[in-house]
Every structure is written in C-alpha cells, then in structure tokens.
N, C-alpha and C positions, 0 to 999 in steps of 0.2 A: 451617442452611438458612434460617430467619426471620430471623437477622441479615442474611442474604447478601441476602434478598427485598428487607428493607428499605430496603437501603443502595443497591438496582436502581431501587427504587420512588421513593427521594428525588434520586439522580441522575438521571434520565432527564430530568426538565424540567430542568435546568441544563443540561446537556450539550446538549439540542436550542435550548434559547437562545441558547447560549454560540454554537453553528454558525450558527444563523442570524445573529449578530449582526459571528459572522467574512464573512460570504458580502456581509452588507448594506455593511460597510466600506469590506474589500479588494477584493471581485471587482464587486459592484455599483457600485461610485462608482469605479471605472477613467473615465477619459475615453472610451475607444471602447467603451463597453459604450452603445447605445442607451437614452435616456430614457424611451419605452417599456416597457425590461426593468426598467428600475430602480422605474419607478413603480405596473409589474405586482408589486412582493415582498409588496405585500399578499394575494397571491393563496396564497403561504404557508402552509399550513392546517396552525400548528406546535402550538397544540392540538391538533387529532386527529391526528398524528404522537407528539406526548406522550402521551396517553390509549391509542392505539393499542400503544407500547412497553412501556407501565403491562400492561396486559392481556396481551402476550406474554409480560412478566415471569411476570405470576400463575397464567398458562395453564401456562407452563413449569416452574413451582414445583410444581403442584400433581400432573401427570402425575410429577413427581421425587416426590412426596411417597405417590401410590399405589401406586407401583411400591416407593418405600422401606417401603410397611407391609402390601405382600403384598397389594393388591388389584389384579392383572394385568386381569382380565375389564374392570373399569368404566375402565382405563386403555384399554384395547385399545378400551372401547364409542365415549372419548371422541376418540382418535386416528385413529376411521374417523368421525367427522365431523368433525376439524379439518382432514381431511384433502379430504375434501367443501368446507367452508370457505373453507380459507385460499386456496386457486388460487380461489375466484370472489371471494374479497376483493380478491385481486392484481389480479385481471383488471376489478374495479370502479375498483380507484385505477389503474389504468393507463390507464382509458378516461379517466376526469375528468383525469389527469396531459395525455392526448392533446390533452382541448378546452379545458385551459387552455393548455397550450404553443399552442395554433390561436388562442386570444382574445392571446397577447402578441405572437406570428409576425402575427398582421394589422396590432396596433398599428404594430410596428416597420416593416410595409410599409407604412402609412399616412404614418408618419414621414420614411421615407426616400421618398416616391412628393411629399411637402409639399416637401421640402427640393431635390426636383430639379427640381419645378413651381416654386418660387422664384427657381431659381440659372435657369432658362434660358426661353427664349421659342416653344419647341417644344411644350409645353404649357399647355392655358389650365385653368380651373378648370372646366369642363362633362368634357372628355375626362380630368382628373383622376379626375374622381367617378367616372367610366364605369371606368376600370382599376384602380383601387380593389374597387369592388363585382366586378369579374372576376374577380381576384385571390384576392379574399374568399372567393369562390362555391369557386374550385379551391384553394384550403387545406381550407374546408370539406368540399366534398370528397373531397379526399386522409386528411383524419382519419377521416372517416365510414367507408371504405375500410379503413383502418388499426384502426379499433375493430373492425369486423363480423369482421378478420380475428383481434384478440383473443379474439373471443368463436367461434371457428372457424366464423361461419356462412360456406356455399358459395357463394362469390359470385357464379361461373358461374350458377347458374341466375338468380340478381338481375339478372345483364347481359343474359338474353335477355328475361326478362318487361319488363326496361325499353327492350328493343331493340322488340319487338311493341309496348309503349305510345307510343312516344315514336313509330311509323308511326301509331298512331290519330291522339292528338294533333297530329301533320305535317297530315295530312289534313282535319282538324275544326281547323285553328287557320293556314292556309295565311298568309291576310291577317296576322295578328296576327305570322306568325313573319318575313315577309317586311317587315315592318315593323320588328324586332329585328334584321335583316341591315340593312335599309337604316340601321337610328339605328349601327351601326359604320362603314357607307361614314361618314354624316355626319361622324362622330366624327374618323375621320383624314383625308378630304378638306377640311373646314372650308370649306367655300363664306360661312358667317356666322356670328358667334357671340352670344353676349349682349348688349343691348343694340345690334343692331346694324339700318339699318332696310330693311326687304327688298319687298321685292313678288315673293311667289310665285303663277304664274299671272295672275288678276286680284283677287287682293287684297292688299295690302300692310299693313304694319306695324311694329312693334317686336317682337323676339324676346324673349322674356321667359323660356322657359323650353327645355330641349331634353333631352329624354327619349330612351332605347332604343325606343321605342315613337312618339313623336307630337312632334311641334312645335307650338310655341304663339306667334302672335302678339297684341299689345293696337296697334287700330288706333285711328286716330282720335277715332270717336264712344265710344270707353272700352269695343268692343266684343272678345271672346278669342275668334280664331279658331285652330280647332287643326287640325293639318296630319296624318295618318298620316306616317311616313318615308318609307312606299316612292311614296307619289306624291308626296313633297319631289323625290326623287332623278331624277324621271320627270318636274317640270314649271320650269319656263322659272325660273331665279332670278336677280333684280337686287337687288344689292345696293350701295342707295345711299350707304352710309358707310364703304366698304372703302377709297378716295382721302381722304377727309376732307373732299372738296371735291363740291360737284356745279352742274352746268351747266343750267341753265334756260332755255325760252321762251315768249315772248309774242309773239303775234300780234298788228297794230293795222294798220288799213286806212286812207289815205289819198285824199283826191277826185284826180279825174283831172288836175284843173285846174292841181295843186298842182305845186311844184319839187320833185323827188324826192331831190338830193343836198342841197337846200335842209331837207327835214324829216328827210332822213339825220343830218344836225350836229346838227341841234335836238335829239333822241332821243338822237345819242348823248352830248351833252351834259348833258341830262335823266339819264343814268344813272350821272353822276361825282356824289361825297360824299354819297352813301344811306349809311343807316346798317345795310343787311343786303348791300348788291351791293358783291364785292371790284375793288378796281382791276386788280389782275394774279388771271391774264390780265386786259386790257381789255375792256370789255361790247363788244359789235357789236351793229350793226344791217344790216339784209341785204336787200335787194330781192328776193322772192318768186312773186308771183303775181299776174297780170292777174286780180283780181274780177267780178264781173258792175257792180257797185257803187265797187268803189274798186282800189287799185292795194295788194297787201302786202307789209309789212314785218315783217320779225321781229326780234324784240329777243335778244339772246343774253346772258346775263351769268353770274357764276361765286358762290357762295354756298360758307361752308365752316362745318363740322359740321351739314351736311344732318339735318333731321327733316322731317318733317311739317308741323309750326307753323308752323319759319321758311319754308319756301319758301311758305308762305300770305301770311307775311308781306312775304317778297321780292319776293311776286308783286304786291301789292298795293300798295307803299310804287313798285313801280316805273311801275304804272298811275298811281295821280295824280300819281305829277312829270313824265310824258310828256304826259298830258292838260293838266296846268298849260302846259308849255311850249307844246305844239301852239295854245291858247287865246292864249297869249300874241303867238305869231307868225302870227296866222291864219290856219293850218293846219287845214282841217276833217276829219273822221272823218265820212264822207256816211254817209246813212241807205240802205238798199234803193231801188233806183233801176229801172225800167221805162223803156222806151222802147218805145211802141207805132206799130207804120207800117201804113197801109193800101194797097191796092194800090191803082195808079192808076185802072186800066182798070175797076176795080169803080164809081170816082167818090170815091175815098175817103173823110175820115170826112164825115158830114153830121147838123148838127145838128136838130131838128124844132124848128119855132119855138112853138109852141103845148107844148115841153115847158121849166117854166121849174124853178130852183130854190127849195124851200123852205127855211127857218131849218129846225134841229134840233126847235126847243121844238115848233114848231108840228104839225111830221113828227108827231110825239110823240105829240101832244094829241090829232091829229085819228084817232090809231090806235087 
C-alpha cells in the first residue's frame, strides 16, 4: 500500500504535465484553434490540479488504510465529510472552470468581432467597442446564470425581484435609459462618426467621442460640448465631412452705379488659384438682392476636407483677393447710404442762416 501511494504521489505531476504539454502542441497550435485560446493555456491551473490528485491519492490511501486496521467509525466519521466536501469542491471548480471559459469565449469574440471590423467597411471602431462590451455583458451573463444554477440557487425568484427592480430603476432613470436606446439607434444608423465635423442643433464641432449614453463634441474655441443621445437623435444634424467636400458663401455688396456683369468677371476671376478654393466645381458668383445701400452678390466656391479652420481660412483668403480686385478695377463696396426727401407742399428742407457749423475741437471745448 505505501509503495502503491508512492509511486501515485510521484506520478501525478508527470502525467498532468506530460497532458498538458500533449494539449499545448497538438490541439493548441492547430491553425483553426483561435489565438485567444492558445494564449488563454496559462489559465491552466496544472498546479492545483497536481496538488489536488496528490491529496485524492492520500485521502484515498488513508480511508483504505482505516478500514484495513479495523477503525470503521473514524472512516465512516471521515467519509460523511468528504462527502459534504468534495460536491462543494466540484461545484467551486466548476464555477471558476465557468469564468474562465467566459474570460477566453470573450477573448475569442473580441478576436473574431477585430478580424471582421478589419476585413469589411460595415463596421467602424465606436460600433465595434459597443458590440463587444454587448456581447461581453450576455456571456457574462449567461455564466452567472449557469453558476447560480451549480450552486442550485432558484433563479425564479432572482427574475422577479429583478423584474420589480429593474420598473423602479425604468421609472427613476427614464432619461438616462432613453439615452442607452438612443446611443444604439446612433450606433447602427451612423449619421457621423469619429472625427467627423457636425453641427447639432446650434452648435457644431468635432466628434471626439460617442458613448451609449452621450456624445461629445470639441468646437472651436477648444470648448467639449456633450450631447445626451436621445436629444442627438431628436435634433436637426449636419454633417459637414460626410462628401469631403463642402460648399461655401459670401456675401459682398456692390454701388448701384457699378457694371454688374462687369464685377461678376472680376470676382469670379478673383476666385481662380487660391490656395483653399477648389476649381471644380467652379466658384460662382450670383446676383442676389437689391440692398437699401448696394446691389448683392454672392460668392459660391467648393472647399474639400471641411473643418472649421479651413473654411475661416477660405473665407478669408477669398475676401482679400475680391477686395484686392474690386480695388483694382474701381469697383466700390458703398458704405450705408440714406436718402432723405422732404415733401414739397411743407416747403421743403430749409436751412436757418443764423445756424452755422462748428469745427469738432471747438464743439468740444466749449462743452
């Protein structure tokens, strides 16, 4: 019997090495076995698998060894608590067996959730992260399910105390949940994505981040406004870098006096070889609107990777080479203009001759 222990007790690590080191070879380094699995083997716990068999051995040995010298009672005492024992040992390694197989099943969905974000254009990197973390939650889940049923708790009554929780929480989290519905419209609608530059309602920006819960933009002045989802999904969105191009204008008023097809050329002359306005389309220029003051023209031209910057800068690179031209061709840009009439039958205007004008300085002095 002590040679037999021994010879249990010396094999045991060899033999659980030797498997795992068949399992790491053959079955592990298969080509279609996921890199995930392979790289989860450290999860392996071939120590306490060896320690554990060690102990069966001796556990084993020793009930053989009281029964072989007549001491039934202390066998009988030890076997109603291995008996107690060993089903909650079982039922410990089967729960940790559970969340680890959950920590490799997620890797390997993560894996393959990369590999098909990669290979196609149906998914971006924001709605990745989102069905990831879904996926995640419902494995977890599923395990957590799967242990309570190891461990026989009634899960019936779990479902309903979470069925009455989950109405308080509806009711006390309305906004907050309506706002986790809408970040999934977002997610598979896509109206804009990262980096992309939007104007929601009346503020616009760069999308910087896009949550189940909130959207964030970084506008201009380096300011983060952040959006709930559900009034994302509820207010007006443009998005200016969905074409790659976008279309601008400027207004610029002209004297009445002026040739109008005459400062047409000139303008749209003025808007060929800038270094932000694209030639195609061609920039236009458009006759607009009788002014009180002058006569309008609008400038139309086409800009491509729309931000922010550049159309400051489009806009402005395209004001002084129309002004330069205008200048050059005497073309004026009138200031506010009045025209005052008096009526006749009143006498119209009439000046008082005992009212004369003064210089400024003097106005001044004498005040």
């Amino acid at each position: 019997m002590a040679l037999a222990l021994g010879i249990a007790v010396f094999l045991a690590p060899r033999l659980v090495s030797r498997a795992t080191a068949e399992i790491r070879t053959r079955v592990l380094a298969h080509p279609r076995v996921p890199d995930a699995v392979t790289d989860a083997a450290w999860l392996f716990p071939a120590t306490v698998v060896v320690r554990t068999l060690q102990l069966a051995v001796f556990v084993g040995a020793a009930l053989s060894l009281l029964l072989l010298w007549g001491y039934t009672g202390v066998a009988a005492d030890l076997a109603e608590v291995l008996a107690v024992a060993v089903p909650n040992a079982a039922k410990l390694g089967l729960t940790v067996a559970l969340f680890a197989g959950a920590l490799v099943g997620t890797n390997v969905l993560e894996e393959k959730l990369d590999s098909y974000a990669t290979a196609s254009d149906n998914i971006n990197a924001h709605q990745q992260g989102i069905v990831f973390r879904v996926l995640q939650l419902v494995v977890l889940l599923a395990v957590g399910m799967a242990a309570l049923t190891v461990w026989q708790v009634r899960i019936g009554g779990l479902l309903v105390g979470a069925g009455f929780l989950g109405i308080v929480v509806g009711m006390a989290a309305r906004q907050t949940l309506g706002s986790l519905i809408a970040g999934f419209v977002l997610m598979f609608s896509r109206p804009f994505e990262l980096g992309d530059w939007v104007e929601i309602d009346d503020a616009e920006g760069i999308v910087t981040d896009i949550t189940i819960i909130n959207t964030r933009l970084s506008n201009a002045d380096g300011e983060t406004v952040v959006f709930p989802n559900d009034r994302v999904t509820n207010a007006k969105i443009t998005n200016r870098t969905k074409r790659n191009r976008l279309r601008l204008r400027l207004d610029v008023g002209i004297d009445y006096e002026a040739d109008v097809e005459h400062a047409e050329s000139v303008a749209e002359e003025a808007l060929t070889d800038l270094k932000f306005v694209e030639e195609v389309p061609k920039p236009q220029v458009m006759p607009t609107t009788f002014g009180d003051s002058a006569i309008g023209l609008q400038l139309r031209f086409w800009i491509t990777n729309p931000s922010a910057p550049r159309r400051a800068q489009a806009k402005a690179e395209v004001l002084r080479s129309v002004k330069l031209a205008f200048d050059r061709e005497g073309i004026k840009i009138p200031y506010p203009q009045r025209e005052l009439l008096a009526r006749e039958e009143a006498g119209g205007f009439q000046l008082r001759e005992d009212r004369r004008s003064r210089p400024v300085e003097r106005s001044v002095s004498e005040d």
